[in-house]
N, C-alpha and C positions, 0 to 999 in steps of 0.2 A: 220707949226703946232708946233714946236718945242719950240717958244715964250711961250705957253701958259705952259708948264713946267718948274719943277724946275731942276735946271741945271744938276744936277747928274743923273736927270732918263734920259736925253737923253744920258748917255754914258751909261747907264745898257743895256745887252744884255738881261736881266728877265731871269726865270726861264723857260728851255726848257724841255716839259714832253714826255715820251715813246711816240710813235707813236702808231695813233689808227687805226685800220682796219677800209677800204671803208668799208659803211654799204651794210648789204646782203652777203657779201662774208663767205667764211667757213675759216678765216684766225687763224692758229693756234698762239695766243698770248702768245707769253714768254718774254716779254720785260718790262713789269711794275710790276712784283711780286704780281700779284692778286693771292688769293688764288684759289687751282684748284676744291675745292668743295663749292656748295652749303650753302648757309648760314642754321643755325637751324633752323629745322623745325619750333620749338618755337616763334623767332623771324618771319617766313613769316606767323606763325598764326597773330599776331598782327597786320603784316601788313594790312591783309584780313578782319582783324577789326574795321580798321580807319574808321569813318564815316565825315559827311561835317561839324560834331563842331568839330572836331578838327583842321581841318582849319581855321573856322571863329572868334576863340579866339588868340590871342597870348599865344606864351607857357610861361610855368615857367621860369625867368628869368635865373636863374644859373641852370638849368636840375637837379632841386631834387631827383625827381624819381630815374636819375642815379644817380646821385652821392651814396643815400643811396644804393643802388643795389650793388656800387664798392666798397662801405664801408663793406657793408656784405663780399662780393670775396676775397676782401686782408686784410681785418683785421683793415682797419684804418677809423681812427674818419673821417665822411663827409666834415668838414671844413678843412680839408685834403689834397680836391681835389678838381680841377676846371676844369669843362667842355667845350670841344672845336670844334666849326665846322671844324672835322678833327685835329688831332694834330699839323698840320701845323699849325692851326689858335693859337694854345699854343705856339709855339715858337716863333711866331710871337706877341703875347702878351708879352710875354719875353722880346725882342728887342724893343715896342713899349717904355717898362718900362724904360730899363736900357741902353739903345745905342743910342750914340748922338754925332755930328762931335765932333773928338778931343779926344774920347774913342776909347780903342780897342774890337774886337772881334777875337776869337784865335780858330782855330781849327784843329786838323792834316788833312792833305789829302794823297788820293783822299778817297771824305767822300760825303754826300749827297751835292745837289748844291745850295740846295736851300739858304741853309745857306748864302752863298755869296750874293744870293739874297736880303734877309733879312737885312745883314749888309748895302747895297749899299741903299736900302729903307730910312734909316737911317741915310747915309751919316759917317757911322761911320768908320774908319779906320780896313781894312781886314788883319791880322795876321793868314797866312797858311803855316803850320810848316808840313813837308812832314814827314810819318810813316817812321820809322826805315823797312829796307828792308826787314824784317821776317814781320813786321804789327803790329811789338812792338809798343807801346806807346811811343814819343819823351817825356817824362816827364821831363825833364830838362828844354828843351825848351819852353814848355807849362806853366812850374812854372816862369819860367824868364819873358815870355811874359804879363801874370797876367794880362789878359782881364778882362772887366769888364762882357763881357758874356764870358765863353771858352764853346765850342760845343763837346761834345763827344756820338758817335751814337756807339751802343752798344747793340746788336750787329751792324757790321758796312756794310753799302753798299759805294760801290760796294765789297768790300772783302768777306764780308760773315762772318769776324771773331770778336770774344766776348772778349771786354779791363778786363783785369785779374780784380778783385773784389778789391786786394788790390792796383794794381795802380792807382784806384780811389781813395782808400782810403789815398792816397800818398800825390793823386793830391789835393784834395776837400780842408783839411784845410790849404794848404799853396794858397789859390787865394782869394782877396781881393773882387772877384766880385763870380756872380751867375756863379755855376758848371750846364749846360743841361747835363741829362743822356738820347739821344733819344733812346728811347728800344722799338722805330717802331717793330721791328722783335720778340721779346723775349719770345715769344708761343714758338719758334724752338727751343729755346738756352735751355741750361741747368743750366745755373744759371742768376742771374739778381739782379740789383742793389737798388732796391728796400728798406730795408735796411736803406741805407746811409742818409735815408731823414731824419730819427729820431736820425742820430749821427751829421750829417753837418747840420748847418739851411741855405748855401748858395747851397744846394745842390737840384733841383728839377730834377723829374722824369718822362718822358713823354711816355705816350703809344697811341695808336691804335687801333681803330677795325676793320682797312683797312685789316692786312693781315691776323693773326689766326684766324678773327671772319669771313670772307669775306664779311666784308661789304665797302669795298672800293667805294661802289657807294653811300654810305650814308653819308658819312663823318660826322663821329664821333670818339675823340680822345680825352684826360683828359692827366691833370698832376697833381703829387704827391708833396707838398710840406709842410712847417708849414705854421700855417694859416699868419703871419708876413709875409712870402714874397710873399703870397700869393694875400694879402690884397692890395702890391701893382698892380699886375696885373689883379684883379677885377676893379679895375679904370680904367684904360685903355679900358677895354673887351668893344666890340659892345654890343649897345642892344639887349637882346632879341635874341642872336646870332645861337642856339640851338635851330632847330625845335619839337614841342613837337613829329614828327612822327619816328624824328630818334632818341629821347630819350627811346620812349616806346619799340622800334623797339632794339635798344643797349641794355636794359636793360634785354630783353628777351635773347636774343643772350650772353653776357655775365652770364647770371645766367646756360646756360645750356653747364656748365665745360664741363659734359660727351661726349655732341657730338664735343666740340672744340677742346678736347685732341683724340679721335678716329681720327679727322680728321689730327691732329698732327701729329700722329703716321705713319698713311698712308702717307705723307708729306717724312717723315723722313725717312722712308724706301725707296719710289720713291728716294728721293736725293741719295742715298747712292747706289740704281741703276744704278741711272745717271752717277754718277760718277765715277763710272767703267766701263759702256760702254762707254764712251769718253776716259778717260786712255788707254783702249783698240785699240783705235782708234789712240792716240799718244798726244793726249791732255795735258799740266799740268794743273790738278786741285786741287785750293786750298781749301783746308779746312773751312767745312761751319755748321754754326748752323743759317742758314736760311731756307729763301726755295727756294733760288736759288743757284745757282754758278757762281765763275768768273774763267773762262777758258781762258788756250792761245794756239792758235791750232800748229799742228805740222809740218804744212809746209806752205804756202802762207800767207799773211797778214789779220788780224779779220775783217777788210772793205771789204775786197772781198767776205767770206765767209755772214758777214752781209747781201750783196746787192744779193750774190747767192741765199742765205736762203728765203728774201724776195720776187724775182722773183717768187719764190716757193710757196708762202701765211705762213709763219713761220717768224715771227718778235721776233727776240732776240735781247738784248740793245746793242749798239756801241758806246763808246765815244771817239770824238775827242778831246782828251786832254793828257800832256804828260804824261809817265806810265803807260795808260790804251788803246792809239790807236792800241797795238797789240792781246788785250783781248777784252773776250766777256761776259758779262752776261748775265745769260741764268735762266730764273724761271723753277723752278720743276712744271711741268703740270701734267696732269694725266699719266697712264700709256701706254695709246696711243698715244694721243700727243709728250711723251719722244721717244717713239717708231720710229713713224715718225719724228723725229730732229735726232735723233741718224741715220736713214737709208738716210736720204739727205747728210748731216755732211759726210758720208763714202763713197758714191758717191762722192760725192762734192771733197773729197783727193782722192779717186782714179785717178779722172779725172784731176788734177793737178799733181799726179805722171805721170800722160803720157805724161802731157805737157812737163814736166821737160826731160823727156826722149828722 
């Protein structure tokens, strides 16, 4: 089968996503950073709305509706922003635009994978500059490299942690190519980059309504830019790409701030639970303005504890990769679910303390 492709996608490993619970089981999910409540009410009114023309029409090409929706939210002019089936599908318009064999793309690691993904898509040359060991920003090395895309997630996975304001602002005018600021997470964080897009015109800004909004099974996600660079990623865009049900449906959902920031809140206090009953436990956990954490446990190896935990129906991320094979990501769930992770997790080292003994 291998003929029938172009030579690069047979060495691509593709994009590998969290693991999904057998269907029917009670399996507690903490491995892909779904949000742990409910989408607004508001939005599943809409849903309960749909009728069979909104099927049997195509929708609005560019998802007007949202856009002016997001226009109202953050303040900026519609032509502003361009709509995406899931943010993923913006970054990936990104790279359709500007990544081409013989360019590079530049991003620190360990950071989302998809990225890698995208560049190999592309055939473009992968430029991965490893974080300074606190989770600084290699900014020297980022500015030397001077990709024609550099990727910076911000807040970032797997870390959890948010690139300072100004060493974007460091970064943005010394690179010749497009600055991504992906702000997947940026409901948890406390500050964001948002901003930057009216000071840099190489600067775009991409969000989500996978995690603060919970609509991760909708996939819908925009980015912020001026309308010139904008203009060239509207060329590239699939047709029609944006279903009109998850336009009406995001639009809903993002207009009702109040319940997305209560559910914040709740978010942000569970985290800050969590991560002192695992400290407690012997865990180091680093600091996070998401809604998960990446932990390293205090005695036996994170694959062990991964395959123990899932034996158990409790899926938390593991990556095989190096840096991160001895940590764990773990999303903030509810307050039962963290309940039940935290009482397996201390089982789980006690019975490794007896072994040891």
């Amino acid at each position: 089968m291998s003929n029938y492709f172009r030579s690069h996608v047979d060495a691509m490993a593709g994009y590998v996503p969290g693991e999904q619970p057998p269907a029917g089981t009670q399996t507690i999910k903490l491995n892909s950073n779904e949000n742990a409540y409910p989408p607004s009410p508001a939005a599943l009114a809409v849903l309960q709305s749909i009728d069979g023309e909104w099927l049997r029409r195509y929708p609005e090409p560019f998802g007007e509706k949202f856009r002016q929706t997001i226009s109202q939210i953050l303040e900026i002019p519609s032509d502003w922003i361009i709509v995406g089936n899931g943010s993923d599908e913006v970054l990936n318009l990104v790279m359709r635009a500007c990544a081409e064999p013989g360019r590079q793309v530049v991003y620190p690691m360990p950071t989302y994978v998809l990225y890698r993904t995208l560049t190999e898509m592309q055939s473009a040359e992968i430029v991965e500059i490893p974080y300074n060991q606190d989770y600084s920003l290699p900014l020297e090395e980022l500015i030397a490299a001077n990709g024609c895309v550099t990727f910076i997630a911000s807040p970032n996975s797997p870390s959890g942690h948010v690139v300072p304001i100004d060493d974007l602002r460091q970064l943005a005018p010394q690179l010749s190519g497009i600055l991504v600021i992906d702000e997947a997470y940026v409901d948890f964080a406390e500050e964001n980059a948002l901003g930057l897009v009216k000071d840099y015109e190489n600067v775009i800004v991409i969000r989500t309504l996978s995690k603060g909004y919970s609509l991760a099974g909708l996939r819908l996600g925009f980015g912020v830019a001026n309308p010139q660079l904008l203009h060239g990623l509207f060329k590239v865009k699939d047709s029609y790409n944006i279903d009109a049900i998850a336009c009406a449906v995001g639009a809903a959902a993002i207009s009702d701030q109040a319940y997305k920031n209560a559910c914040i809140v709740k978010i942000k206090a569970s985290r800050t639970q969590l991560a002192t009953d695992l400290k407690q436990l012997g865990f180091h956990v680093w600091p996070s303005q998401t809604n998960f954490l990446l932990v390293q446990p205090p005695q036996g190896n994170a694959e062990y504890l991964y395959q123990k935990l899932k034996e158990q129906g409790i899926l938390v991320r593991y990556f095989r990769q190096p840096g991160l094979d001895n940590k764990l990501r773990i999303t903030v769930g509810t307050e039962s679910q963290n309940q039940a992770l935290v009482e397996a997790l201390s089982k789980l080292l006690k019975e490794l303390r007896l072994h040891e003994n």
